[in-house]
N, C-alpha and C positions, 0 to 999 in steps of 0.2 A: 422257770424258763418261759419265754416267751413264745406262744405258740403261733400267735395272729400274724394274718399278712400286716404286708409294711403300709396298705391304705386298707378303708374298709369296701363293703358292697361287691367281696368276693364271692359270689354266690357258689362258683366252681371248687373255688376251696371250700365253703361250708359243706357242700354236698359230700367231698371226700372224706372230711375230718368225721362228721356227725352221721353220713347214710341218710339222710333224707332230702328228697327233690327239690330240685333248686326251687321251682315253683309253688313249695309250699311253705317257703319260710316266711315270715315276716320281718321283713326286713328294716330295722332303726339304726344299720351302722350308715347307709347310704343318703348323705343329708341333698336329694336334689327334690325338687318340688312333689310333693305329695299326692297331684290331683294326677300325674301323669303327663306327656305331651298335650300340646293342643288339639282337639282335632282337625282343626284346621291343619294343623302341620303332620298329623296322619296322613290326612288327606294329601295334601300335595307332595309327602315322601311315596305315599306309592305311587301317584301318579310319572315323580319325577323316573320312579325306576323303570320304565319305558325307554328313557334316554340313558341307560348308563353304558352304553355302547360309543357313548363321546366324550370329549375332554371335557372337566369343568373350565369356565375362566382362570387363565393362570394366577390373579392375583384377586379370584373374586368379585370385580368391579361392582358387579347390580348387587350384590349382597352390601357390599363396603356402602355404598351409597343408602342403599336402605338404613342400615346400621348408622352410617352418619346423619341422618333424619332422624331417628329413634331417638341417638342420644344427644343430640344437639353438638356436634363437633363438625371439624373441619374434614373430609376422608381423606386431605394431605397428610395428616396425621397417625391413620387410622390402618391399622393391619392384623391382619386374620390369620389366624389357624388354626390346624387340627388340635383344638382344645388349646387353653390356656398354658397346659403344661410344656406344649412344644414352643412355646413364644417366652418362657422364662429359661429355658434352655439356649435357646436363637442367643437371646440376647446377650447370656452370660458370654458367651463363644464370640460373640461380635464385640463387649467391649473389656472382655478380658480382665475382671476388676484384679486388682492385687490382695484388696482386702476388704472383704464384705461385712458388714453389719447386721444380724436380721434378729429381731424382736422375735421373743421365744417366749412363750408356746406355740410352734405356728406348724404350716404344711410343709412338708418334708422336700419338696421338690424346690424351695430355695437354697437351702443348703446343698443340694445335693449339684443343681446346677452351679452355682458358684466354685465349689468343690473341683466340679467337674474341669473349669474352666480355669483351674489353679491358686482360685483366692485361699486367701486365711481367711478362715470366718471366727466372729466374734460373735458370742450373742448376748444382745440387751436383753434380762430377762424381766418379764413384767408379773406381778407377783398374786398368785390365787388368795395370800390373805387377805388383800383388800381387793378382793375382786378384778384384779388386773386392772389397775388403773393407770394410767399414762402420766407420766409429770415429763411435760412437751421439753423443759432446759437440758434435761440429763440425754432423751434422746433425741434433740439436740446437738449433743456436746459426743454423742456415737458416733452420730453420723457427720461429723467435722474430721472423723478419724477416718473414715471408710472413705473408698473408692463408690460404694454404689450400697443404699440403706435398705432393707426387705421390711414392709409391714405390710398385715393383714387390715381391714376396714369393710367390715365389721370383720371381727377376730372368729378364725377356726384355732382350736378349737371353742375357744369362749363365748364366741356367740356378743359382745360384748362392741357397740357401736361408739367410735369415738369422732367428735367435734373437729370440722376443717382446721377451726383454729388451736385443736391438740398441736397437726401436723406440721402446721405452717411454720414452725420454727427451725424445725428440721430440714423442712423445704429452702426453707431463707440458708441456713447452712453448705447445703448441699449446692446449691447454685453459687454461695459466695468461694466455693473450695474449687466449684467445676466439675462437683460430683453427680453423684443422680439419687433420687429416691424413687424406691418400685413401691406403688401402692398396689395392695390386690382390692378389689371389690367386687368380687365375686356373688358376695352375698347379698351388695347393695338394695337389687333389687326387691328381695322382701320386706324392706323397712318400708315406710309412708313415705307419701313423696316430700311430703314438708321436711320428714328427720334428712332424707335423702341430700335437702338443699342445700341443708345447715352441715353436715358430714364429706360430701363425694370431694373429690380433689379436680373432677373430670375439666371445671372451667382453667385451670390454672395448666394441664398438660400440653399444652401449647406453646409455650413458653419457656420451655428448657430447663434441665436440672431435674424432670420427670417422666415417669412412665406410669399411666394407671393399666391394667390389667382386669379383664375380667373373663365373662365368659357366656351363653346363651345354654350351656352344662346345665347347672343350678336352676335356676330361675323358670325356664323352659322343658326341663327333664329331659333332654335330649342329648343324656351322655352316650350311649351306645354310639351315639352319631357325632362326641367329640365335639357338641357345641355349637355351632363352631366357639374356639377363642377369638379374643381381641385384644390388642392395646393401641393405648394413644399416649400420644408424646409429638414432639415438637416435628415439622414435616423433615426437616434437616434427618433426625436419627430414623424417622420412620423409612426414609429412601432408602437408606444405609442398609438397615434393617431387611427389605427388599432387593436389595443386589445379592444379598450373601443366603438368602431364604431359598429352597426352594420351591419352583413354581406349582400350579393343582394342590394345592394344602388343603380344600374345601371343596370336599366329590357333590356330586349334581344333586343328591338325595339330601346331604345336609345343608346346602343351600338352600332349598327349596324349602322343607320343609321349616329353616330357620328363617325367611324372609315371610313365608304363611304366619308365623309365631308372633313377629314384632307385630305385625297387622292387625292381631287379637289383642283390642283392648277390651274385650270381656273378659279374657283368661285374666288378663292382669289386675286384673276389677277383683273376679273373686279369687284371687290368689291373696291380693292384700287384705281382704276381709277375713279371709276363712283362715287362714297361719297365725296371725295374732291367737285368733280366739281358741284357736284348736291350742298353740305354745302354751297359753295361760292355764285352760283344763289341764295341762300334763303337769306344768310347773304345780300344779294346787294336789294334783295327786300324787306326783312324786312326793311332794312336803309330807303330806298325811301318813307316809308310810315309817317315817322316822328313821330312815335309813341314811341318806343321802342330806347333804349340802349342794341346794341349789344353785347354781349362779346366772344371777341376769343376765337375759339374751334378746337381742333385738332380730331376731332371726331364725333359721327352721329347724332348727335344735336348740339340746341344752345341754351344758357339760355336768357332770355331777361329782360328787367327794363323796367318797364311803365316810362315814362316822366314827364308827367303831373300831379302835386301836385294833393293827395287826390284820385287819380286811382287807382281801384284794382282788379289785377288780376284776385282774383276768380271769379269775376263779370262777366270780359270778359269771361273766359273759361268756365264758367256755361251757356254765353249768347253762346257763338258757338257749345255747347253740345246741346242746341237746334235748332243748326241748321243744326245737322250730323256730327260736325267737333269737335273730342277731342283734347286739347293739357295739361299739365303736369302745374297744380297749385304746386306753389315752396314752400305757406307760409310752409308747416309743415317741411321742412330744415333747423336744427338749423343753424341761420345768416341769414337767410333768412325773406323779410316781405312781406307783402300783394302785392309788385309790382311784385314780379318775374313770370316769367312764363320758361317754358320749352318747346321748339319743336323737334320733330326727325326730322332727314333729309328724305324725300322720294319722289318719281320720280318726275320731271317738270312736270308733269299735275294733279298732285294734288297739288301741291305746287301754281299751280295758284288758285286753286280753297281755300287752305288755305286762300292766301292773298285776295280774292274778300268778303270770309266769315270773315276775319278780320276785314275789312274797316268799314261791313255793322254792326257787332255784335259791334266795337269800337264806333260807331255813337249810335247805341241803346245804353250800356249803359252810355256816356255821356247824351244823352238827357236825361235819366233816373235819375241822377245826379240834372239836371238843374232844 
């Protein structure tokens, strides 16, 4: 039986399941930036809490505008809110698809909003033996079926970044049927800006038949604060989108502190340096341990495969939740079964202390097994 919440970086529930303070666990199920907020954006969330005795902008302006500077779009386009999650929600409810498509292994919250909104979901699955690789005709040939297509870019959970020109077949599809394709790029940001070029969808949303998706969550560490989210898409659906939203989506403290955030290009400086190199040490020691199948990631986890027949995951991850140490049980990801697990990338001295509490939680429940 499955005992985990349906996402990870429930600290509240660890505390009750395991008895020990949220504050002291280490946390790998929660994959947002590892170095923490900016302080720049410390700084101007407390400052902002001075004013939260007034409305924010209803639809964000000075923030959207920042934001369409940052990422090079039009802010005809461009719309916010609390977190990504409430904008793939909006939108299913706005365009009502009948039948969704969403590439699986993925985050739970596309299904569940299409669902929501009465589609039949179908899922493309894309496949752990060969590392989840994408063959662009076949999804493609999904999303010729579907009302509106879900992919990840780079993939939760795989960690795994695919090529604009994976997508663009699908894209061509979707515009030739009058459909739409949702990209998420959430993750975009911790790849290099060159892979970044060569991958994002972000120039082509303008143009209809798409919605990229992301988020200031991830990248910024400013989930407590919900981000803020964003998507872009063509200014026609983005209005749409705005009539039916409601207004104040994005309170004063996470504006502020999210419009301090883009301003830091030192954070972004050593976020890009230090994440590679920290993923690489964990990927080299996870290997060493002989337990796990690693899979390439271009971003601030990594998914892993127990090895050994009849091992499961939850097993382990429950066995290190009792020992201070969370990491990301994968079974509830459609494609996913009982071996996978999930880890965030985060500094060299917990990463040791991961691996010493792996070895010790791995041996318990095998012996447990025997």
């Amino acid at each position: 039986m499955n005992v985990f919440p349906a996402h990870g970086a429930n600290l509240v529930w660890a505390q009750q399941r395991y008895g020990i303070a949220t504050e002291e666990f280490l946390d790998f199920s929660s994959n947002v930036n590892p170095l923490g907020p900016p302080a720049s954006a410390l700084a101007a969330a407390r400052e902002a809490l001075t004013e939260i005795s007034r409305y924010p902008e209803p639809q964000c302006e000075t923030l959207k505008a920042a934001l369409a500077k940052f990422l090079e779009v039009s802010p005809t386009g461009l719309m916010l809110g609390n977190g990504s999650s409430e904008l793939i929600h909006l939108l299913c409810q706005v365009l009502r698809p009948g039948r969704a498509t969403v590439a699986v292994p993925a985050f739970a919250e596309y299904e569940r909003a299409a669902t929501a909104a009465g589609a039949e979901v179908i899922r493309y699955p894309l496949n752990p033996g060969d590392d989840f690789v994408l063959r662009p005709v076949e999804l493609a040939e999904a999303a010729e079926a579907a009302d509106i297509t879900f992919f990840c870019n780079p993939a939760s959970p795989s960690g795994r970044l695919y090529e604009r020109y994976e997508l663009l077949p699908a894209l061509a599809a979707c515009r030739e049927r009058g459909s739409m394709l949702f990209v998420d790029e959430s993750f975009m940001g911790f790849c290099p800006p060159e892979r970044v070029r060569s991958a994002t969808l972000l120039p082509e949303a303008g143009n209809g038949g798409l919605v990229v998706i992301s988020t200031l969550t991830k990248l910024f560490a400013l989930a407590g604060l919900r981000g803020p989210g964003y998507l872009v898409t063509a200014p026609g659906l983005a209005a749409q989108l705005e009539e039916k939203a409601p207004p104040w989506r994005v309170n004063v403290v996470a504006e502020a502190a999210a419009r301090a955030a883009l301003a830091d290009a030192a954070y972004l400086e050593r976020t890009r340096a230090l994440i590679p190199a920290w993923r690489e040490e964990l990927q080299v020691a996870l290997e060493a341990l002989h337990i796990f199948r690693i899979f390439p990631s271009s971003t601030n986890y990594s998914l892993l495969c127990l090895q050994k027949a009849g091992t499961c995951a939850g097993a382990l991850a429950d066995a290190l939740g009792h020992r201070g140490v969370l990491v990301r049980d994968c079974r509830n990801f459609a494609g996913l079964d009982s071996r996978f697990l999930r880890v965030a990338v985060r500094p060299p001295g917990e990463t040791v202390r991961l691996l010493d509490e792996l070895r010790t939680a791995s041996e318990t429940v095998m012996r447990s097994k025997g």
